[in-house]
VOGU-630885 format. One line per 4 residues: their letters; for each residue x, z, y of C-alpha. Coordinates in pm, 1 decimal. Layout:
A) X,Z,Y ~ ...
//
This chain:
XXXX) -4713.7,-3324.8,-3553.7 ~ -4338.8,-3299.9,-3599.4 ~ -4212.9,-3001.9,-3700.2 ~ -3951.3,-2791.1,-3508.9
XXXX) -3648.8,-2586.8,-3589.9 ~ -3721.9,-2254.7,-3629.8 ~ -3377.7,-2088.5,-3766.0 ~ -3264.8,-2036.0,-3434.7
XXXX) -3493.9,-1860.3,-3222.3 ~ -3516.0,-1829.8,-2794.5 ~ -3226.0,-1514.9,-2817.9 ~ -2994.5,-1826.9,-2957.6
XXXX) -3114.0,-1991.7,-2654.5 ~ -3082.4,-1716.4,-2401.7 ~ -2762.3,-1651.9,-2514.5 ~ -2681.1,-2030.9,-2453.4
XXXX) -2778.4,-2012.3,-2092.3 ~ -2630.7,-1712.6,-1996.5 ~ -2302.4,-1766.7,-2169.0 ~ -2282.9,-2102.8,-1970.4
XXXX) -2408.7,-1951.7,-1634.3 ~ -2141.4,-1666.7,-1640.1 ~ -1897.1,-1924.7,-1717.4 ~ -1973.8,-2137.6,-1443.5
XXXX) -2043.9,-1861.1,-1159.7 ~ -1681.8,-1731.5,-1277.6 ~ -1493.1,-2089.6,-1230.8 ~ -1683.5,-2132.7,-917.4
XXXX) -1606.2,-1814.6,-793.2 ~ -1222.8,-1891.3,-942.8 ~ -1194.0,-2184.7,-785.3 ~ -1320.3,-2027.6,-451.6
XXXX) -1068.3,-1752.1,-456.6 ~ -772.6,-1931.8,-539.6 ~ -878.2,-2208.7,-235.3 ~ -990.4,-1967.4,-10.2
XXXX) -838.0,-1629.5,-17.0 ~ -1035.1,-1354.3,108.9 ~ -1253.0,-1566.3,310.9 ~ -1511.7,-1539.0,136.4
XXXX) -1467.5,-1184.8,-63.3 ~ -1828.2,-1117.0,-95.1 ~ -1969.2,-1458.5,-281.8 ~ -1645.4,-1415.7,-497.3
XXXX) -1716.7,-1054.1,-567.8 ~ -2093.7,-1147.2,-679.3 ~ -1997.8,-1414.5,-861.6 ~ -1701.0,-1249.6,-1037.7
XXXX) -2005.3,-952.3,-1130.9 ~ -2264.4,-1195.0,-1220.5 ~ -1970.4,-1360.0,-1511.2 ~ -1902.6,-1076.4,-1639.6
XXXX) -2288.0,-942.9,-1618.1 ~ -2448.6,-1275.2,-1787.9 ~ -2135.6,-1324.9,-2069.3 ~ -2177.8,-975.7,-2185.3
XXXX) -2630.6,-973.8,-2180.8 ~ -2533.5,-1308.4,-2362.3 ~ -2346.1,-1155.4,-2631.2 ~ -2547.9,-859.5,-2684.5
XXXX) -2852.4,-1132.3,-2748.6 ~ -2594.2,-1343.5,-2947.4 ~ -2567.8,-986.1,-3164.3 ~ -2907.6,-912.1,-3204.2
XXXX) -3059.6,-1245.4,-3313.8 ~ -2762.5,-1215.6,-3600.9 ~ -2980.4,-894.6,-3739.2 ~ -2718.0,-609.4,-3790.5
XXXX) -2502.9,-658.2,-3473.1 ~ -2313.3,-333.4,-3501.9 ~ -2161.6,-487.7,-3824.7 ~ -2096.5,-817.2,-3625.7
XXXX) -1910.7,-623.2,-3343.9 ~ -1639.6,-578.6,-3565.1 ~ -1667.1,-966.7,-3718.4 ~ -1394.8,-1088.7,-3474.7
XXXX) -1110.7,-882.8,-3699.2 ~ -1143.7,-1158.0,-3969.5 ~ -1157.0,-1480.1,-3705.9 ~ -785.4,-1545.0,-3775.2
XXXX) -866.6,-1903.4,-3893.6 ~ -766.6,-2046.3,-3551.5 ~ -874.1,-2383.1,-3692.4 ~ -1201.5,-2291.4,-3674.3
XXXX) -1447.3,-2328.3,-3347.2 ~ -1591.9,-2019.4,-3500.5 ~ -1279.2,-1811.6,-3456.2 ~ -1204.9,-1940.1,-3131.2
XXXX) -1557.9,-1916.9,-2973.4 ~ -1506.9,-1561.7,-3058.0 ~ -1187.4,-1492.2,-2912.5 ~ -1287.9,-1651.3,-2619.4
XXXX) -1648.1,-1455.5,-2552.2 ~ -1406.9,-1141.8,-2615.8 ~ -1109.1,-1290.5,-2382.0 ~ -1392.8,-1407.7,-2108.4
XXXX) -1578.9,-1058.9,-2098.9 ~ -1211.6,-890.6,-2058.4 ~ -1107.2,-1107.7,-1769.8 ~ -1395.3,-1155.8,-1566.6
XXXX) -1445.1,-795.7,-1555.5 ~ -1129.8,-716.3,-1479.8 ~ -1137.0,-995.1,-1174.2 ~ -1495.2,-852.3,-1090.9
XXXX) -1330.0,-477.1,-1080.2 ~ -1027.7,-611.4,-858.2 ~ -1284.1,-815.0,-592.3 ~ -1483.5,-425.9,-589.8
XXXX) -1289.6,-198.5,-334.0 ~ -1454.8,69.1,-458.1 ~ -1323.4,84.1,-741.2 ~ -1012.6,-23.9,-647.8
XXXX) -966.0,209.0,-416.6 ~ -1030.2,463.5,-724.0 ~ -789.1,285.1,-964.5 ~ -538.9,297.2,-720.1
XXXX) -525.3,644.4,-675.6 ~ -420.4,684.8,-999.8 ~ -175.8,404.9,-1014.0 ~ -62.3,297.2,-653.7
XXXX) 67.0,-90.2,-773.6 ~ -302.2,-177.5,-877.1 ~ -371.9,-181.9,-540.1 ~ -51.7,-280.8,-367.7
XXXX) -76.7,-594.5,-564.4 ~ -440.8,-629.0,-582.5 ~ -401.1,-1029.0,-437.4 ~ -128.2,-1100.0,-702.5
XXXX) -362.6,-977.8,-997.1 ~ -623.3,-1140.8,-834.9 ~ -484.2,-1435.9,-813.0 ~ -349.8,-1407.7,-1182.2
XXXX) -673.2,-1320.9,-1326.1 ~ -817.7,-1650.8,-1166.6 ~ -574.8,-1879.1,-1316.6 ~ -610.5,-1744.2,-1626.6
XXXX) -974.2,-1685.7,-1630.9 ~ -1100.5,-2027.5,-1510.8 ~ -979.1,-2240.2,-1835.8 ~ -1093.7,-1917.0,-2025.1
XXXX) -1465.4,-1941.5,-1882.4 ~ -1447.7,-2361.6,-1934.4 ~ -1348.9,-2301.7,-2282.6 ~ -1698.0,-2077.2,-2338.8
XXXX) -1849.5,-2348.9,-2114.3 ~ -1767.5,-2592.2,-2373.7 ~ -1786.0,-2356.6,-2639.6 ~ -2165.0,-2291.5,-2599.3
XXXX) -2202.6,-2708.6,-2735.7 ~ -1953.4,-2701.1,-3007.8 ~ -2135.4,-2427.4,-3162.2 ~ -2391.5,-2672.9,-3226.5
XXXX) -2193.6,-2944.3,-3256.5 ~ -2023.4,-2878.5,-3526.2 ~ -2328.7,-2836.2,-3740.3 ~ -2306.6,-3228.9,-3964.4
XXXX) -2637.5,-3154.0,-4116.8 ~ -2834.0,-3091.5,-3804.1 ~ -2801.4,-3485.0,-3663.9 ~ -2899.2,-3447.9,-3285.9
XXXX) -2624.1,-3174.3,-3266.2 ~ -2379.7,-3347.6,-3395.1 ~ -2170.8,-3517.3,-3100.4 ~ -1959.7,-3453.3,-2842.4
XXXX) -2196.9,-3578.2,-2578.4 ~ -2404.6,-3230.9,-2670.9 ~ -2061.6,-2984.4,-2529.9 ~ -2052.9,-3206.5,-2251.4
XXXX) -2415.2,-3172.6,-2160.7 ~ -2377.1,-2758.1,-2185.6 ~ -2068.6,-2775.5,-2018.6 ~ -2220.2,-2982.1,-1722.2
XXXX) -2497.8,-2755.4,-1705.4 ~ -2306.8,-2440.3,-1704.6 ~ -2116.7,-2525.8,-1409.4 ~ -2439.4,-2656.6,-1283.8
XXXX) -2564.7,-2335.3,-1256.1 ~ -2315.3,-2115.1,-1164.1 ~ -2253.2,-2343.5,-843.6 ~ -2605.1,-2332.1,-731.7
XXXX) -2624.0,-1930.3,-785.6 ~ -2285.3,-1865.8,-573.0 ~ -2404.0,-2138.9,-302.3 ~ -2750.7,-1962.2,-283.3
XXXX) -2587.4,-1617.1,-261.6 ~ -2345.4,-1749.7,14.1 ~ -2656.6,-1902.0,200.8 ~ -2864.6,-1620.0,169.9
XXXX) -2667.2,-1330.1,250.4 ~ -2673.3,-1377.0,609.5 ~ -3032.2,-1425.4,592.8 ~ -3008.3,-1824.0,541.0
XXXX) -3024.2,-1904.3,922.2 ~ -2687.5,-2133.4,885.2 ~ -2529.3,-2361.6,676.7 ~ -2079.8,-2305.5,658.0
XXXX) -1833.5,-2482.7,491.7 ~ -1831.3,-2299.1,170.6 ~ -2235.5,-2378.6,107.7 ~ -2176.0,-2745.9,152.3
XXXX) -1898.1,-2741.8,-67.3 ~ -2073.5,-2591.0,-353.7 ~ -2387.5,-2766.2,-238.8 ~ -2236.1,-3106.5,-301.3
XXXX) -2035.8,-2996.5,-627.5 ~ -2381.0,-2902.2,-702.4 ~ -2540.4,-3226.4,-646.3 ~ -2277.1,-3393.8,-827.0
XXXX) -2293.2,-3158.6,-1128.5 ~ -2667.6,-3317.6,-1124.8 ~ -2609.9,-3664.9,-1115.5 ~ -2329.4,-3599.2,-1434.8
XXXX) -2587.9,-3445.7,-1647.6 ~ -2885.1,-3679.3,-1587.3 ~ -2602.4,-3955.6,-1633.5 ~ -2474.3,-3729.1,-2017.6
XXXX) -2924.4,-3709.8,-2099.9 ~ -2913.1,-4032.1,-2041.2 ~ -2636.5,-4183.8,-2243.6 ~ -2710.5,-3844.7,-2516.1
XXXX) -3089.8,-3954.9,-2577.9 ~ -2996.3,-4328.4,-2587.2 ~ -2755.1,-4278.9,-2864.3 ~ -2979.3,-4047.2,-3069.3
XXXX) -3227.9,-4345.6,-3060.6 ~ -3006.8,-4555.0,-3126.5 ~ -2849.5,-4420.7,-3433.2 ~ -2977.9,-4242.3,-3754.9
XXXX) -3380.3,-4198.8,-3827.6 ~ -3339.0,-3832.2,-3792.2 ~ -3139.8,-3846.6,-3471.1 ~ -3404.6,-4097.2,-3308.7
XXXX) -3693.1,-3871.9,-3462.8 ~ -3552.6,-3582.2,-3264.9 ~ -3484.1,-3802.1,-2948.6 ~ -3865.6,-3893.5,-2971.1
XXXX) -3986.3,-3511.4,-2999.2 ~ -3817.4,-3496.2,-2656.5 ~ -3940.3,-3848.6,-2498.6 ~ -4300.6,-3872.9,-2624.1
XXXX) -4389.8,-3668.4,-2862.5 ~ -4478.9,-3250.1,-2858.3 ~ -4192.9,-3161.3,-2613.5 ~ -4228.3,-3448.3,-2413.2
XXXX) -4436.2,-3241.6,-2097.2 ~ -4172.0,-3001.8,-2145.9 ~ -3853.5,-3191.0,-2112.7 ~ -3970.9,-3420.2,-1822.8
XXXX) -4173.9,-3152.3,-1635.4 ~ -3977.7,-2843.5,-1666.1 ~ -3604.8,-2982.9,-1749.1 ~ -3640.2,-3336.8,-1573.4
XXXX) -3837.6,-3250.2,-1266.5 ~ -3805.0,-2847.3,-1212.3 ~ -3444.3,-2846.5,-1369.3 ~ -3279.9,-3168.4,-1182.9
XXXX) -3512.7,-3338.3,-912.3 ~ -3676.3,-3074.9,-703.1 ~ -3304.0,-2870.5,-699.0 ~ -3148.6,-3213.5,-612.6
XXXX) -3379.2,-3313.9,-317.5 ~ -3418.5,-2972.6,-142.8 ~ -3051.6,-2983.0,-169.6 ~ -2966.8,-3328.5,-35.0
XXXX) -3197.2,-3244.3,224.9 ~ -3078.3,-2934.1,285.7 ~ -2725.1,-3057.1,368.7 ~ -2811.4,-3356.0,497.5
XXXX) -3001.0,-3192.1,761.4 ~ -3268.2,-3457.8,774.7 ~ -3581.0,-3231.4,741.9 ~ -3566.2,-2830.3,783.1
XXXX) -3720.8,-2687.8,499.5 ~ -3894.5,-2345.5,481.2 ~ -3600.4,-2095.7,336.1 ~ -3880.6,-2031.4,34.8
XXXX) -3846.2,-2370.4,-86.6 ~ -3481.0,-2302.6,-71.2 ~ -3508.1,-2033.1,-286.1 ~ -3785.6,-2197.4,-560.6
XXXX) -3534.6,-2469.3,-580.8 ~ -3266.4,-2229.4,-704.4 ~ -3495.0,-2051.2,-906.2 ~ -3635.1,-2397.2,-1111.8
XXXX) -3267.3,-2496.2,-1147.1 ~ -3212.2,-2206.2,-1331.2 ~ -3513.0,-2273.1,-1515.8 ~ -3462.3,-2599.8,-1597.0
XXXX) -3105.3,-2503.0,-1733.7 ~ -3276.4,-2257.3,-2016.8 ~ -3554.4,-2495.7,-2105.9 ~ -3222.7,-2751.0,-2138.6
XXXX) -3057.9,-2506.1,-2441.6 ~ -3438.1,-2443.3,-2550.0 ~ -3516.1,-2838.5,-2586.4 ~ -3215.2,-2880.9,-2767.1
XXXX) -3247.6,-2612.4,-3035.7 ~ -3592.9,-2720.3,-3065.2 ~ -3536.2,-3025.0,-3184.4 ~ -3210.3,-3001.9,-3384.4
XXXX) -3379.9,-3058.0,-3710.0 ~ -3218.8,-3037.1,-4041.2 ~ -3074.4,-3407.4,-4198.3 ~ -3355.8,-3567.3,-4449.6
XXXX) -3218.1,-3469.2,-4793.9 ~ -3144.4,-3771.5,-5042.4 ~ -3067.6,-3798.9,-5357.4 ~ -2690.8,-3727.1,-5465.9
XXXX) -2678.1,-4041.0,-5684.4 ~ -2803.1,-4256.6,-5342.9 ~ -2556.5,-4030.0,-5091.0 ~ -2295.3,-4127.5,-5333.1
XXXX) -2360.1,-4508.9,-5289.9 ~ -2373.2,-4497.9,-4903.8 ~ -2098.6,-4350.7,-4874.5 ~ -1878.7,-4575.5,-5162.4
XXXX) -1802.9,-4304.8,-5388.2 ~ -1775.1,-4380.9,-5744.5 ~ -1780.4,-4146.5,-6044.3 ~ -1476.0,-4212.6,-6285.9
X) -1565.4,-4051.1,-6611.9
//
């Protein structure tokens, strides 16, 4: 049986999800506000709280898998090498955490209402900042979206990691996410008995989102096979060998088909389905997005060593004495 990597544990993969789900609630919810105005406060509020709530739990498991996180807390005073995605993954998680609080704090009248006691502007202007915050905070969230792959990406030695196809994938998933937890809160706050404007407009981004990242697995797992014997020995882990049940139960069928059907359906109108199956569907998509970021770091194993002498040929290097 194929061994799997183990220097990355499930708090490397929780982090994963949640940094991607706060950044895609808080684009959704962005993109919402800046479309919509105060239509539809509420959604935006919870989605603006649930950013700021899942980057942060994120972090903190980011922290803790490093071992001593009150000595990484302070790591981000030495990321000035803005060449590296190291640096700027950090500034961003910092710059993300900032901002979507901020908008989350601004969509809260209560404490609004608070903060502008002590400084009337705050809320006199409370639509300009909010609108400011959104602008700024929606290619701040994509850039953790993205972010969350190139952390793995950029990892040579760990073959099924390295490509672009893998920030895609994260990124598509991320957004995947946070549009199906702001179109189940819009649906379900009113006790799910209609269907408005706003749900089907998620709903469909939604269903979209879907089809891109079965479209990215699709062209990601054919060029791992394709390529290197370690990339198509991790593509196989996934297809048919100890993950397989995993990846086409859980991420294939909880993760993309039942959430797509129930939703097609659901907007579509052609069957009325039970509001439970509503909500499993939202729950297995959010399922199906972890097991996605636990798949992945499962089977990013380490590039067979060879010898230098034999590197050194493959790659046309001579030695000049």
């Amino acid at each position: 049986m194929a061994e799997l990597q183990t220097s990355w544990n499930w708090m490397v993969a929780v982090y994963l999800f949640l940094g991607g789900l706060g950044a895609g609630s808080f684009v959704t919810a962005g993109i919402v506000s800046l479309v919509t105005g105060e239509r539809y406060k509420d959604t935006v509020r919870f989605g603006a709280w649930a950013s700021a709530i899942a980057i942060g739990v994120g972090t903190l498991f980011l922290l803790l898998e490093v071992g001593k996180p009150f000595r990484a807390l302070v790591l981000f005073r030495s990321f000035v090498n803005m060449s590296s995605w190291m640096a700027i993954g950090a500034w961003l998680l910092i710059a993300a955490i900032l901002l979507n609080g901020l908008f989350a704090l601004f969509r809260t009248e209560w404490t609004l209402g608070r903060l502008g006691k002590a400084w009337k502007p705050l809320q006199e202007k409370a639509r300009t900042f909010r609108v400011i915050l959104a602008a700024i905070g929606i290619p701040v969230n994509l850039g953790v979206a993205i972010y969350t792959g190139v952390l793995l990406g950029v990892l040579p030695f760990r073959p099924f990691w390295h490509t672009w196809l893998l920030p895609a994938l994260f990124t598509a998933s991320a957004l995947s996410t946070g549009a199906v937890s702001l179109a189940a809160y819009e649906h379900l706050r009113d006790g799910g008995k209609r269907i408005n404007g706003l749900v089907r407009a998620v709903g469909a981004f939604h269903l979209a989102l879907i089809l891109v990242e079965a479209g990215i697995w699709a062209a990601y797992l054919s060029t791992m096979r394709n390529g290197t014997p370690d990339m198509a020995g991790s593509a196989n882990i996934l297809l048919s060998g100890v993950l397989a049940p995993v990846f086409w139960i859980v991420m294939v069928g909880l993760g993309l088909a039942i959430p797509f059907v129930v939703h097609a359906l659901q907007l579509t109108r052609l069957v009325k389905l039970p509001q439970a199956v509503f909500v499993l569907s939202i729950a297995t998509a959010l399922v199906g997005g972890w097991t996605l970021r636990f798949l992945v770091l499962s089977v990013g194993l380490p590039q067979a060593l060879a010898s230098p002498a034999m590197q050194q040929v493959l790659e046309a290097i001579k030695f000049i004495p």
